[in-house]
Each structure stands twice: as C-alpha cells, then as structure tokens.
N, CA, C and O atoms as a CHARMM CRD file, in Angstrom:
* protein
*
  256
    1    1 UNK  N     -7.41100  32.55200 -32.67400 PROA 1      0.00000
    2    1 UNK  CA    -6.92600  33.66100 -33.46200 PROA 1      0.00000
    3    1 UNK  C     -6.16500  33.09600 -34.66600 PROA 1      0.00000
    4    1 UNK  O     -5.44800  32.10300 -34.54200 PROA 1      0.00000
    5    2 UNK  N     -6.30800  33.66400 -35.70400 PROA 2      0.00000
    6    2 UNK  CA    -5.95500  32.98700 -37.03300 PROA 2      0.00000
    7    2 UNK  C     -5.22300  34.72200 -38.06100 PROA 2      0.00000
    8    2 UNK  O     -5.77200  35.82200 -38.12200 PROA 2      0.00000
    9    3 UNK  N     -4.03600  34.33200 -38.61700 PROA 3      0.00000
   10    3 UNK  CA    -3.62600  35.03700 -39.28200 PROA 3      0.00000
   11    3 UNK  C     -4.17700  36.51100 -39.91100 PROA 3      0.00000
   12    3 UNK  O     -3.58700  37.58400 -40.03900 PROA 3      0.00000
   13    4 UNK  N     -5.74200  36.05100 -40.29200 PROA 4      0.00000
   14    4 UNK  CA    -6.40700  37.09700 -40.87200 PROA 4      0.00000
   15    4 UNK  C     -7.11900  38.01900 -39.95300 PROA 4      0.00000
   16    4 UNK  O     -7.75100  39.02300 -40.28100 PROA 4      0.00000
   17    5 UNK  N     -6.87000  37.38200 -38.34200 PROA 5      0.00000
   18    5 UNK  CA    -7.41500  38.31800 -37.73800 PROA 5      0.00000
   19    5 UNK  C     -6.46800  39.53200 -37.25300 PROA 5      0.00000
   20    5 UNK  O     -6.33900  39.53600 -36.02900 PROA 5      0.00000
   21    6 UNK  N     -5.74100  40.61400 -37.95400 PROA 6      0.00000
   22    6 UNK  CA    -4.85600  41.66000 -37.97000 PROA 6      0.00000
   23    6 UNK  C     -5.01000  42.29000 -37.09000 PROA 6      0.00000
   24    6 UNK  O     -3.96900  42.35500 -36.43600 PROA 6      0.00000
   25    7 UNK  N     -6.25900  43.15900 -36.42900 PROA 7      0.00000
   26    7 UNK  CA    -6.30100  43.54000 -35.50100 PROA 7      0.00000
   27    7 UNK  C     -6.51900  43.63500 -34.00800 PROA 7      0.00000
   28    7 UNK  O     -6.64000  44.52600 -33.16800 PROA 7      0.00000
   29    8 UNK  N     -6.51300  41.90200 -34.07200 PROA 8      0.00000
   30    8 UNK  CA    -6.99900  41.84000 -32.87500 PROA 8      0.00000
   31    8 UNK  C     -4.82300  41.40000 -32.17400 PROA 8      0.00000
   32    8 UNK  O     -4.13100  41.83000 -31.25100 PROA 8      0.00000
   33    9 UNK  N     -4.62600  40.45800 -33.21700 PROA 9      0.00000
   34    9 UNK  CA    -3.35700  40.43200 -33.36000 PROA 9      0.00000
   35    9 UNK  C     -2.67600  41.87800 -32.93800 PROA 9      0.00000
   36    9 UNK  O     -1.75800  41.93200 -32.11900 PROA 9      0.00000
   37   10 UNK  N     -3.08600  42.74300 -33.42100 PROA 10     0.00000
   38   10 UNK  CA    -2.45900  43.95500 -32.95800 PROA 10     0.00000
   39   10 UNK  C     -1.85800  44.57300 -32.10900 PROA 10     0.00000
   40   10 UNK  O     -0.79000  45.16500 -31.95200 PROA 10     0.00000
   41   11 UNK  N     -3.35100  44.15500 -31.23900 PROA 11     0.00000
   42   11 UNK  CA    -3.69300  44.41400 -29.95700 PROA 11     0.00000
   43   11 UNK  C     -3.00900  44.05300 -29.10500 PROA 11     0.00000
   44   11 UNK  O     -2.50500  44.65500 -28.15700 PROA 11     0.00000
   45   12 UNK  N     -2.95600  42.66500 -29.53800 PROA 12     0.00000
   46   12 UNK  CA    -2.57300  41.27800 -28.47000 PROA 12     0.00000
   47   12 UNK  C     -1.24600  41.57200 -28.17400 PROA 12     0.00000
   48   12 UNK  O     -0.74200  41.27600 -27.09000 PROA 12     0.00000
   49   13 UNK  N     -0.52200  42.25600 -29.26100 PROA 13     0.00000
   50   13 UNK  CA     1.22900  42.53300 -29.33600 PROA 13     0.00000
   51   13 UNK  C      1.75000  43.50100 -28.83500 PROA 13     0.00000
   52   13 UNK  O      2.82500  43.59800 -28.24100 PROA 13     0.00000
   53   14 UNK  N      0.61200  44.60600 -29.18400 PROA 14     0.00000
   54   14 UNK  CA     0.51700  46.16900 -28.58500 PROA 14     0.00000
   55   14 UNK  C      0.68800  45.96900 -26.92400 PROA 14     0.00000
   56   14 UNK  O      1.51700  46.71400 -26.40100 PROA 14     0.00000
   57   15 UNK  N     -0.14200  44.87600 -25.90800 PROA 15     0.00000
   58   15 UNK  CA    -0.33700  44.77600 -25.08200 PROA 15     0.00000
   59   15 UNK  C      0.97800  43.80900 -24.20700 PROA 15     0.00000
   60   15 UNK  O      1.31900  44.08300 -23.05600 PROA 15     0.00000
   61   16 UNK  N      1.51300  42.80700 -24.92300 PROA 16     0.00000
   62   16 UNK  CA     2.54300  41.92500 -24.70500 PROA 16     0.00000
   63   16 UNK  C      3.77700  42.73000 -24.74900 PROA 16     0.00000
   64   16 UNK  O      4.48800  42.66400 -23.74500 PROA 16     0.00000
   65   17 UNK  N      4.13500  43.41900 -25.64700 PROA 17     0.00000
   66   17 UNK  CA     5.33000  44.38200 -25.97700 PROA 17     0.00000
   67   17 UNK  C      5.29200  45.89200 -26.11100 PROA 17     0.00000
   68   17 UNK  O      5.52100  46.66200 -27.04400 PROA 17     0.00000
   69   18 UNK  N      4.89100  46.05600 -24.74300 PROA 18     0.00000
   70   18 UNK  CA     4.52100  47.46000 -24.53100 PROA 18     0.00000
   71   18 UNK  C      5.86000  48.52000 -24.68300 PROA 18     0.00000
   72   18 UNK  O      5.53800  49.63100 -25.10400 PROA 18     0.00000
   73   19 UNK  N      7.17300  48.34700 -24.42500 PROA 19     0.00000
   74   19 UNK  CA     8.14700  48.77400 -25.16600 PROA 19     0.00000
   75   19 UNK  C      8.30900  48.71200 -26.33400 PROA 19     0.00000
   76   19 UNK  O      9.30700  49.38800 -26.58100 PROA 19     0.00000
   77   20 UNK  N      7.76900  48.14100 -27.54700 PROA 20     0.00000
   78   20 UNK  CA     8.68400  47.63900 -28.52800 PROA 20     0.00000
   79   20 UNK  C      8.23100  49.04600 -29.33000 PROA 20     0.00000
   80   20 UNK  O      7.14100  49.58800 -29.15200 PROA 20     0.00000
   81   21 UNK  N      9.28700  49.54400 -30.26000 PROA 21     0.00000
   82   21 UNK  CA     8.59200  50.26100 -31.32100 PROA 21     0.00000
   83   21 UNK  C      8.13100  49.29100 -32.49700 PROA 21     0.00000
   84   21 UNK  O      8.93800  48.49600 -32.98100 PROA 21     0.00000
   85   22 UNK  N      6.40500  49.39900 -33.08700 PROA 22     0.00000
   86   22 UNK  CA     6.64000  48.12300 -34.08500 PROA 22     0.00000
   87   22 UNK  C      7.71600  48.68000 -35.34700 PROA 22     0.00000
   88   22 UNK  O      8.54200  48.03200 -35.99000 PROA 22     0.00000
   89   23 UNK  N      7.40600  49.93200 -35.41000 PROA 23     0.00000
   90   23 UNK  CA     8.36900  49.70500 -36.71700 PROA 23     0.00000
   91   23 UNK  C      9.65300  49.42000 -37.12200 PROA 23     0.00000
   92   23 UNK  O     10.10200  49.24100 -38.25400 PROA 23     0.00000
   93   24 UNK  N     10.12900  49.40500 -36.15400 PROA 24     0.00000
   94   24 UNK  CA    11.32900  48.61800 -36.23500 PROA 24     0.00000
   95   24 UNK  C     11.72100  47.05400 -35.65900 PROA 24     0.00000
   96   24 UNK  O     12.77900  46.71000 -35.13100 PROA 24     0.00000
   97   25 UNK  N     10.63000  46.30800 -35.91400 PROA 25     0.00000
   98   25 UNK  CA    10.53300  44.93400 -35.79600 PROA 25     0.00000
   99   25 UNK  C     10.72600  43.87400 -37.30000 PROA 25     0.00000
  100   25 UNK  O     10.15300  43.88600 -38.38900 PROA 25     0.00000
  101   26 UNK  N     11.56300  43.21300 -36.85000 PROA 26     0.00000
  102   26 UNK  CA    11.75900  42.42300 -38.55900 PROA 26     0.00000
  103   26 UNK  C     10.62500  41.23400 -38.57400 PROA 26     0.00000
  104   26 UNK  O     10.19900  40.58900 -37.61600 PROA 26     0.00000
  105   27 UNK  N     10.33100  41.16300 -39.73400 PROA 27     0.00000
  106   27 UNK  CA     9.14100  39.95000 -40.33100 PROA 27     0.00000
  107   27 UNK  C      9.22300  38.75900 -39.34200 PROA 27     0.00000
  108   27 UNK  O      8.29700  38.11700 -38.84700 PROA 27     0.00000
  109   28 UNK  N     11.12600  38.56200 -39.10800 PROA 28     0.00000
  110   28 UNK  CA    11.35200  37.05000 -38.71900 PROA 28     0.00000
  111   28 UNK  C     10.71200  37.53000 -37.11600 PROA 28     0.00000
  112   28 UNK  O      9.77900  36.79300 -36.80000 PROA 28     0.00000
  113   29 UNK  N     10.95700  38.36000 -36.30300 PROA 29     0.00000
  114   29 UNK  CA    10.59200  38.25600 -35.06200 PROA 29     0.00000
  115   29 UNK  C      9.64300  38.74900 -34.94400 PROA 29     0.00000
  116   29 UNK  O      9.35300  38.61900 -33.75500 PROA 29     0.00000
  117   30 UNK  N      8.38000  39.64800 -35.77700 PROA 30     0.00000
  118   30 UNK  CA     7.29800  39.76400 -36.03800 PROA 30     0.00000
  119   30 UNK  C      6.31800  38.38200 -35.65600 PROA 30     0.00000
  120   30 UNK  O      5.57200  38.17200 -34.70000 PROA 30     0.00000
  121   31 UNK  N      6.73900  37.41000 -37.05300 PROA 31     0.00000
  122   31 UNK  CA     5.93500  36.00700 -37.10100 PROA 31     0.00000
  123   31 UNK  C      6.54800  34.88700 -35.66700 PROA 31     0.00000
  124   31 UNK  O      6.13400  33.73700 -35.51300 PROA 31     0.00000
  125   32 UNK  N      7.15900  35.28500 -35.12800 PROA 32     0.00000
  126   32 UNK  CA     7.54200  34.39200 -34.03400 PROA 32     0.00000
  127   32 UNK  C      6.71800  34.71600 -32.81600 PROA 32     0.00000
  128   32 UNK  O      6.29900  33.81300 -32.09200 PROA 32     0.00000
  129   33 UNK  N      6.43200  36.22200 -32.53000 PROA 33     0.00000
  130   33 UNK  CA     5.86600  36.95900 -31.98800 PROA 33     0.00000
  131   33 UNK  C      4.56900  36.12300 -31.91200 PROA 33     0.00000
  132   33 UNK  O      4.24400  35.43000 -30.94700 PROA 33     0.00000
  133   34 UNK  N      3.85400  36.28400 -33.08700 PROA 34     0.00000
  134   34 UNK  CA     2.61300  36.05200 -33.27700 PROA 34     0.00000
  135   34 UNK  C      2.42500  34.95100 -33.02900 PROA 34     0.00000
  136   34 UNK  O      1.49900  34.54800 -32.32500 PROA 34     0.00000
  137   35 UNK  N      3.46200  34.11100 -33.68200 PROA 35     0.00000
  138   35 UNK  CA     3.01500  32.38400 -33.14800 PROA 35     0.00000
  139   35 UNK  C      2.95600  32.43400 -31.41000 PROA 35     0.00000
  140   35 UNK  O      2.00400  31.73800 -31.05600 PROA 35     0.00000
  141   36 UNK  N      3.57000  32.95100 -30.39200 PROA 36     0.00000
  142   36 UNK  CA     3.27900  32.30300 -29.46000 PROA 36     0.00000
  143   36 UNK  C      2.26000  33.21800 -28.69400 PROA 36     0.00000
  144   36 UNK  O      1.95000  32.97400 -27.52800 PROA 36     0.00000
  145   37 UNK  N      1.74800  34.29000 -29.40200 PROA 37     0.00000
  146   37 UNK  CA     0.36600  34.47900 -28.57000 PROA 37     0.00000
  147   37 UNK  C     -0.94100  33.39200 -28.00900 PROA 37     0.00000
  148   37 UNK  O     -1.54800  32.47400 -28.55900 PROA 37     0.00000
  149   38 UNK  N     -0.98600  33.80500 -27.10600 PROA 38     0.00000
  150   38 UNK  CA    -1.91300  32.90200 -25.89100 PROA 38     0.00000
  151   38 UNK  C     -3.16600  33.13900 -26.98700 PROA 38     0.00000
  152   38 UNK  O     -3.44200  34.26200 -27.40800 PROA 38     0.00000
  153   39 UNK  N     -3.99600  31.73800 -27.45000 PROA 39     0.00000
  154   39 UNK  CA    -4.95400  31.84600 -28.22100 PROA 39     0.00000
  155   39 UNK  C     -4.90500  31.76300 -29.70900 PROA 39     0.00000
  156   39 UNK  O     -5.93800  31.47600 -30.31300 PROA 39     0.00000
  157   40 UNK  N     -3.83700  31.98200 -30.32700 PROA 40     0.00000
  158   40 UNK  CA    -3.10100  31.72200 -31.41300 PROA 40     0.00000
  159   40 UNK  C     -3.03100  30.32400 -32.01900 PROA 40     0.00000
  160   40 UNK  O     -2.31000  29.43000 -31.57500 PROA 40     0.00000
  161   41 UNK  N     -3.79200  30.22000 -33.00500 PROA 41     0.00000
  162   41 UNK  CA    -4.17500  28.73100 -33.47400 PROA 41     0.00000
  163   41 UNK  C     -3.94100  28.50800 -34.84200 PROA 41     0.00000
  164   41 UNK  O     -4.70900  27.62700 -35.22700 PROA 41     0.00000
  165   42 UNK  N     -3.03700  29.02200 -35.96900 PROA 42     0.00000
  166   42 UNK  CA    -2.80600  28.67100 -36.89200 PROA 42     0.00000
  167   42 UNK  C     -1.44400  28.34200 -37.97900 PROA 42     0.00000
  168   42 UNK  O     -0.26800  28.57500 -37.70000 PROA 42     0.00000
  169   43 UNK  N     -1.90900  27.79400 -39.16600 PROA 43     0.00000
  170   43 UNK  CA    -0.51300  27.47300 -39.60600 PROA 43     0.00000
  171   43 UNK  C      0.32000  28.38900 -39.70800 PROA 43     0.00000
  172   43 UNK  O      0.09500  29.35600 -40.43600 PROA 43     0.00000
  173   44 UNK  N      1.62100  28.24900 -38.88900 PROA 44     0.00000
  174   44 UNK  CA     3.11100  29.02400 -39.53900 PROA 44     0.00000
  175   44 UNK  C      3.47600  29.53700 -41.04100 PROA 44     0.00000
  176   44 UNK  O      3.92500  30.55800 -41.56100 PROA 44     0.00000
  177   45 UNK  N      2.96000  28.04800 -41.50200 PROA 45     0.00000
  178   45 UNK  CA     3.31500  28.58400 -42.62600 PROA 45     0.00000
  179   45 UNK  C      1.67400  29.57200 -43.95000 PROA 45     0.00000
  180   45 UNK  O      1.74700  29.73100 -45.16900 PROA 45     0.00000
  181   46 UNK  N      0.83400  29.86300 -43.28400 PROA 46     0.00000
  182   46 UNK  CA     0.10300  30.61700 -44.04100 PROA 46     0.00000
  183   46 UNK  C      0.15200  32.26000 -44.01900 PROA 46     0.00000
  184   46 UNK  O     -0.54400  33.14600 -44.51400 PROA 46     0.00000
  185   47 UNK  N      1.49800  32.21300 -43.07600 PROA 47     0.00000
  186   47 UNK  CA     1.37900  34.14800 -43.17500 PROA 47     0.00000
  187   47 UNK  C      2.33800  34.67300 -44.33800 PROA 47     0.00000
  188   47 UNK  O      3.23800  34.03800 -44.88600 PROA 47     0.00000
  189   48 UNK  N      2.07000  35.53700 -44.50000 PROA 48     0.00000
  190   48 UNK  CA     3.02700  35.82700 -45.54800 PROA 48     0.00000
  191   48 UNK  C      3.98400  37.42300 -45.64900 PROA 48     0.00000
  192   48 UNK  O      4.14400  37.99000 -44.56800 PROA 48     0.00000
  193   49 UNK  N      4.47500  37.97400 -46.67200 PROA 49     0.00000
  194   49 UNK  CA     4.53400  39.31100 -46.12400 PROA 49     0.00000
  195   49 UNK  C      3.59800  40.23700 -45.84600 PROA 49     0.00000
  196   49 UNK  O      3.35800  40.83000 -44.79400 PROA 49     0.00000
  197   50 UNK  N      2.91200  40.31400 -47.30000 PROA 50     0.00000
  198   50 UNK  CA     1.53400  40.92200 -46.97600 PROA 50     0.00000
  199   50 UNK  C      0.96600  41.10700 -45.12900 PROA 50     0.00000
  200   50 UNK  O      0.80600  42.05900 -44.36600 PROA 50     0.00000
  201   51 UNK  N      0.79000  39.39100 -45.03100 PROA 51     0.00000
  202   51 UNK  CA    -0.08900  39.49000 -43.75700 PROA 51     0.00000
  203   51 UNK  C      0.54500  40.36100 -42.32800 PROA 51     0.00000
  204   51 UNK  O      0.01900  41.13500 -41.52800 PROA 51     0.00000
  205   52 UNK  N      2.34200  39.63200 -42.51800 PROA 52     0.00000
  206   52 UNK  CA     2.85000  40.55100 -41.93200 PROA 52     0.00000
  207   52 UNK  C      3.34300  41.99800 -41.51100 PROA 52     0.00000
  208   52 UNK  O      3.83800  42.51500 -40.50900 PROA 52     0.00000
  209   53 UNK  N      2.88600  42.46100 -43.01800 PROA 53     0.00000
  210   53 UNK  CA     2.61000  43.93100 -43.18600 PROA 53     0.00000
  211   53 UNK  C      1.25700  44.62500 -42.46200 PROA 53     0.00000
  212   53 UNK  O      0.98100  45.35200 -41.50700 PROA 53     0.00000
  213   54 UNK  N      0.77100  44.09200 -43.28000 PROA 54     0.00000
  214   54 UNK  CA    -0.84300  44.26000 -42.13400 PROA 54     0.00000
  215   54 UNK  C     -0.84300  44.66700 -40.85100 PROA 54     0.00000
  216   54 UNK  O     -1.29800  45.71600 -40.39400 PROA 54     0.00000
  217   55 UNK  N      0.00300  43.26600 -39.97700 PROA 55     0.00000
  218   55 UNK  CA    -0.44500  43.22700 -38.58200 PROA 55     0.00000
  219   55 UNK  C      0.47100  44.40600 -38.21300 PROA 55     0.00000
  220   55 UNK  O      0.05900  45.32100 -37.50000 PROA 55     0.00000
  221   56 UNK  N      1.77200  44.36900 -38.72900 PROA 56     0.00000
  222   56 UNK  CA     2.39800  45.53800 -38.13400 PROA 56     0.00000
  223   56 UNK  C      2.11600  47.53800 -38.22100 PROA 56     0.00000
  224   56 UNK  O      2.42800  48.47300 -37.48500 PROA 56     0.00000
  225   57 UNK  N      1.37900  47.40700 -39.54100 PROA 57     0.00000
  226   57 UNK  CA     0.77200  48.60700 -39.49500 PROA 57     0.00000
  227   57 UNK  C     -0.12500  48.70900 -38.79300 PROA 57     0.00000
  228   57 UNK  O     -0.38700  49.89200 -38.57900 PROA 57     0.00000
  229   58 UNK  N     -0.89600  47.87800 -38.19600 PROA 58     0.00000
  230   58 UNK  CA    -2.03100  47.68300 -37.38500 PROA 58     0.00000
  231   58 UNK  C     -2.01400  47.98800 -36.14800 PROA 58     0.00000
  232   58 UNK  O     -2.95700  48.42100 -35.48600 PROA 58     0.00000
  233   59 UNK  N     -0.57200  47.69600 -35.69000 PROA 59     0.00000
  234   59 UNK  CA     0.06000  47.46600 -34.44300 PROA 59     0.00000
  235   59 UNK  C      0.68500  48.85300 -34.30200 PROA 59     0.00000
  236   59 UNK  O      0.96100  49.17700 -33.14700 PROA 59     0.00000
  237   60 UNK  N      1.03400  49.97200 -35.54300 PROA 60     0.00000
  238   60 UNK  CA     1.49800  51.14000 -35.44800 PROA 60     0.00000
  239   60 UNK  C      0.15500  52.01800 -35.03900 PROA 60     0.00000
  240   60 UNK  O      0.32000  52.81700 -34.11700 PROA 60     0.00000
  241   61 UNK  N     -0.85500  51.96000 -35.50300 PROA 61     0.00000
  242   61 UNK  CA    -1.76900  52.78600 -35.60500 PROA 61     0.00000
  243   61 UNK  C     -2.26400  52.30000 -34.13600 PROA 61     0.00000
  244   61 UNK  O     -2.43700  53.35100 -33.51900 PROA 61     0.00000
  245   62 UNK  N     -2.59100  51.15600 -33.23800 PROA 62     0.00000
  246   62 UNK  CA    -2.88200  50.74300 -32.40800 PROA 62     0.00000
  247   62 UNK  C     -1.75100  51.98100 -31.30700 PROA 62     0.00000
  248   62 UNK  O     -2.29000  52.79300 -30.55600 PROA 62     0.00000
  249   63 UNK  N     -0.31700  51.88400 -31.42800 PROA 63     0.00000
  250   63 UNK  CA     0.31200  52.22200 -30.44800 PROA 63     0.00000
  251   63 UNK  C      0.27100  53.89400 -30.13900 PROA 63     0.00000
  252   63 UNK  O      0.50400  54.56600 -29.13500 PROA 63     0.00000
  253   64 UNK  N     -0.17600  54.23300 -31.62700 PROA 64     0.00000
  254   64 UNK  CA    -0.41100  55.86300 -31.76900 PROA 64     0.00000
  255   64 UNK  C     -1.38400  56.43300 -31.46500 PROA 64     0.00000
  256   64 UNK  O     -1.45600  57.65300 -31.61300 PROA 64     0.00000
C-alpha cells in the first residue's frame, strides 16, 4: 500500500479505528496512523497535506 492508494487506506483505518471520528483527527496522528498499517510500504516523507486530505475525506465518506 503506497500513499496514493486513498481508499483502500481508508478502509484500512475505517476498520482499525472503529471509534475514531475522522474528522477530528490531526495530520500529525493521521500520517502516523497510516505509517503503521499492516501492508503499508512507503516513504514518510512523500505524503503531504493534500494526500492527507484525501485519505481523510475518504475515510469520512467510508464511515458514513
């Protein structure tokens, strides 16, 4: 799983943090999140806000 994949990422978070509301998750514990998903194989440093915007709207529409 690599940064650009947003929705599968989504999923993966939707399913791990079945309490969380995403929208009230900050960038910093967003991207920490993501790094230690099981299957998760890419650089730290290539996400950005954008990307992190992405996954978390992704992750809203996923939970709704």
């Amino acid at each position: 799983m690599k940064w650009t994949d947003v929705q599968l990422i989504a999923i993966e978070l939707a399913e791990k943090h079945p309490d969380v509301d995403p929208r009230y998750v900050r960038f910093t514990d967003l991207h920490e999140w993501v790094m230690k998903l099981d299957g998760f194989a890419d650089d730290p440093n290539r996400s950005s806000e954008k990307i992190l915007e992405g996954i978390q709207m992704a992750w809203i529409d996923e939970v709704e």
